[in-house]
Backbone bond lengths (Angstrom), bond angles and torsions (degrees), N, CA, C in turn:
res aa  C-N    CA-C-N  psi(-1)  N-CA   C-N-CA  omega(-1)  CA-C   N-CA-C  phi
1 X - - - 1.423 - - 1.523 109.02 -
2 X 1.200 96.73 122.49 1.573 109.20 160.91 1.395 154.25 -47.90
3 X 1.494 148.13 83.37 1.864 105.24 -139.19 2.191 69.15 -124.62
4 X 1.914 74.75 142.62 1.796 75.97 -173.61 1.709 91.93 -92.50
5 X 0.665 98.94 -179.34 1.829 124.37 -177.90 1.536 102.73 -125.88
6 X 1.395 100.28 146.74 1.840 114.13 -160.71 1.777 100.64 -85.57
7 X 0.981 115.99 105.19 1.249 122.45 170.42 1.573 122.43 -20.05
8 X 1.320 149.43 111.47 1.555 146.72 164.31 1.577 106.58 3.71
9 X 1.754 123.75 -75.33 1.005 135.67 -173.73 1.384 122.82 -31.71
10 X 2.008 93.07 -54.10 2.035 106.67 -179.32 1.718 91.39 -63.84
11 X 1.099 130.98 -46.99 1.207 119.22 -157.95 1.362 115.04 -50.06
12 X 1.714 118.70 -65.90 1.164 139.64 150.41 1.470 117.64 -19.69
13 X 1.387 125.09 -54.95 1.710 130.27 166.63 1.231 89.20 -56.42
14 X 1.049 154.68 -78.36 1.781 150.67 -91.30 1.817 70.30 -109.43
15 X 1.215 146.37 -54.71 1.098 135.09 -105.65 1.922 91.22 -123.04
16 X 1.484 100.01 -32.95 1.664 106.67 146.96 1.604 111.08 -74.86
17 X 1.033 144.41 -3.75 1.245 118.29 -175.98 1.595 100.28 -101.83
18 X 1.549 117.37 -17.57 1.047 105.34 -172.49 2.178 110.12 -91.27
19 X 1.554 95.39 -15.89 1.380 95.51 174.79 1.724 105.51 -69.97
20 X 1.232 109.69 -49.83 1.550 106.74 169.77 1.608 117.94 -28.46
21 X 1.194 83.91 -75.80 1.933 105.91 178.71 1.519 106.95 -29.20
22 X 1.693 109.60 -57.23 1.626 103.43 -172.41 1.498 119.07 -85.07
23 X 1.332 110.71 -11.25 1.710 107.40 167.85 1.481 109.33 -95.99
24 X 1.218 125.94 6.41 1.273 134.40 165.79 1.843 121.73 -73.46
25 X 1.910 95.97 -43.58 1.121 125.34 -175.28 1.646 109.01 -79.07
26 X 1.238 121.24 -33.45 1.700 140.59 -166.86 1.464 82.03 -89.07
27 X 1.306 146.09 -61.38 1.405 137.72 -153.18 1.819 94.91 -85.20
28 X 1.388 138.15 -12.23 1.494 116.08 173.01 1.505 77.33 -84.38
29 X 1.415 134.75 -63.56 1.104 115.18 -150.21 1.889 126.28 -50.61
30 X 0.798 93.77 -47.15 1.928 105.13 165.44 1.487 102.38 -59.33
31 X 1.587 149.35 -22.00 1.077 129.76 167.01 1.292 108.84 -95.34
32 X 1.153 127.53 18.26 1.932 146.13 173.03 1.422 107.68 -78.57
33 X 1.465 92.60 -67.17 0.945 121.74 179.36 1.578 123.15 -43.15
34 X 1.447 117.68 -55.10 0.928 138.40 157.05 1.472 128.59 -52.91
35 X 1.129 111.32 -48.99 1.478 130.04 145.73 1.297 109.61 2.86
36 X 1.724 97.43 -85.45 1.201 137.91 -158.41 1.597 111.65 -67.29
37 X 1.252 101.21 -55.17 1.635 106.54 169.61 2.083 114.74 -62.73
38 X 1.180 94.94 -18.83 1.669 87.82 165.50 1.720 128.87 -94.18
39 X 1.365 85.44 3.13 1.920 107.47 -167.48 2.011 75.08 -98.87
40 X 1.458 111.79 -44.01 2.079 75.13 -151.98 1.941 83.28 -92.29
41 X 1.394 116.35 -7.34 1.713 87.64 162.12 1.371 135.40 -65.66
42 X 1.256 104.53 -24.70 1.784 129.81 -158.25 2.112 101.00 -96.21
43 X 1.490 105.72 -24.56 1.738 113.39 164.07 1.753 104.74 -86.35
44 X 1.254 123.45 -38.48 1.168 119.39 154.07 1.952 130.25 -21.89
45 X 1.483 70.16 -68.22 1.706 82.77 -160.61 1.687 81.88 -80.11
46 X 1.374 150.51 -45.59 1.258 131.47 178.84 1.483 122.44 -54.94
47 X 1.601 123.86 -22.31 1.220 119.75 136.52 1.078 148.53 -42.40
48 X 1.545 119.66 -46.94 1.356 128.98 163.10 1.319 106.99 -52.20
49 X 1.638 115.13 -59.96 1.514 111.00 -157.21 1.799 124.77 -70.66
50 X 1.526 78.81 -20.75 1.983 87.71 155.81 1.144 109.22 -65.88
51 X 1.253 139.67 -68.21 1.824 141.83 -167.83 1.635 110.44 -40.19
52 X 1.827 94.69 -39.86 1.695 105.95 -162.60 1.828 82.02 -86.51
53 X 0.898 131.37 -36.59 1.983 120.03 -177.72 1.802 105.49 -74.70
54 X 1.525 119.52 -16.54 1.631 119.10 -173.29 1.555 76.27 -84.70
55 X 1.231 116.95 -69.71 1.654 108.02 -157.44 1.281 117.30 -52.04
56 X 1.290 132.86 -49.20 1.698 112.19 169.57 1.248 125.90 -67.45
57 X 1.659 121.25 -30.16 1.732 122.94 159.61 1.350 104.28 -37.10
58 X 1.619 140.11 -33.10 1.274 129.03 -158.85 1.320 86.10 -99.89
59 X 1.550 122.85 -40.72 1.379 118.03 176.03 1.596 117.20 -26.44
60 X 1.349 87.72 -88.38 1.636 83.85 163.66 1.319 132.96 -101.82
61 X 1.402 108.60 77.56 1.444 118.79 157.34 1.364 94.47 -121.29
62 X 1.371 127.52 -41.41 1.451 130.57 169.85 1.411 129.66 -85.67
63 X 1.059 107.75 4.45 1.766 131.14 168.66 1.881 109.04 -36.09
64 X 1.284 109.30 -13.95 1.654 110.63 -174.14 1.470 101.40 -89.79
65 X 1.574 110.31 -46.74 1.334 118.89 -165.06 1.568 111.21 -52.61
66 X 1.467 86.67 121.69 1.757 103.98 167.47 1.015 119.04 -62.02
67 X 1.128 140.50 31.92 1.870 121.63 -165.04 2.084 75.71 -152.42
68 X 1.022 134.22 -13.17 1.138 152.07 -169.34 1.411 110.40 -97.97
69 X 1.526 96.91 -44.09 1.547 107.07 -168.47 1.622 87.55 -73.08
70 X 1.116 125.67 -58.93 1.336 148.45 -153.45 1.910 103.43 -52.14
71 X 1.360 97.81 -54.31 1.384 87.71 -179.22 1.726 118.06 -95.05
72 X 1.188 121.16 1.38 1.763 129.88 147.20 1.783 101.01 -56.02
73 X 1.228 112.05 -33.22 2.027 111.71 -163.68 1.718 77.31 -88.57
74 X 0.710 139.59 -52.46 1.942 131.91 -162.49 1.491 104.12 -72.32
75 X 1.277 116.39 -58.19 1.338 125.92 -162.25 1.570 92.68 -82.70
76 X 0.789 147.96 -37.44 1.893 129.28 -138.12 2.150 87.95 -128.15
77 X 1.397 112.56 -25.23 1.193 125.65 -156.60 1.705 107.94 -94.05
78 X 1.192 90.80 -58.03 1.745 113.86 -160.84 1.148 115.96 105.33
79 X 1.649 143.11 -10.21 1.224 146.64 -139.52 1.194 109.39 -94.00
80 X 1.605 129.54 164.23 1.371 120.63 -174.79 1.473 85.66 -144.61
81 X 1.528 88.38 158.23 1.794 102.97 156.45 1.641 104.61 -91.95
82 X 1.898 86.61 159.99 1.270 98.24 -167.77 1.362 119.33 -54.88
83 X 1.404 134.65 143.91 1.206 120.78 -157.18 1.012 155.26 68.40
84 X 1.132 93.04 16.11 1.847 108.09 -161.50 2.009 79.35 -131.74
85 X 1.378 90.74 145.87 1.589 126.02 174.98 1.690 119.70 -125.25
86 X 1.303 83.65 130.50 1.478 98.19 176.08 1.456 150.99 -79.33
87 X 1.162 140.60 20.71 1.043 144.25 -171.70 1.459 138.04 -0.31
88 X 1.520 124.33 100.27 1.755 93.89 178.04 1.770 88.09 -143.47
89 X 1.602 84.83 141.74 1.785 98.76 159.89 0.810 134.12 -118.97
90 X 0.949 129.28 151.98 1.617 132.97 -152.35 1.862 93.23 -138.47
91 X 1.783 97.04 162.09 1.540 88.56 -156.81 1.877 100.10 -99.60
């Protein structure tokens, strides 16, 4: 019995098909990868932007409250109640 041996050429094909194959496989994987790192930036920032949409929903749900109003007029305003003094130091 005869056993043939793979001609130079098949070798060369077989041996490009398999370099193909693995830089084929390395380039999905690096866009996986990438993928992936844009999936937990993009849950990130959809985290934040819930916290930043809870905090003004409370904004204005409590938008009436006087004690609310009061420190938006101090903090955001400068304003004081009567009698009241301000303090600031500077370095």
């Amino acid at each position: 019995m005869k056993i043939k041996r793979a001609s130079l050429l098949t070798k060369v094909v077989i041996l490009a098909l398999l370099v193909a194959s693995a830089t084929g496989l390395l380039t999905l994987r690096s866009q996986l990868n990438q993928a992936q790192a844009d999936l937990a930036q993009a849950q990130r920032q959809l985290e934040q932007q819930t916290q930043i949409n809870a905090d003004l929903a409370d904004a204005v749900e409590n938008s009436g409250d006087p004690e609310r109003q009061a420190d938006i007029a101090r903090d955001k305003l400068g304003l004081v109640e009567p009698g009241e003094y301000v303090f600031r130091f500077t370095d």
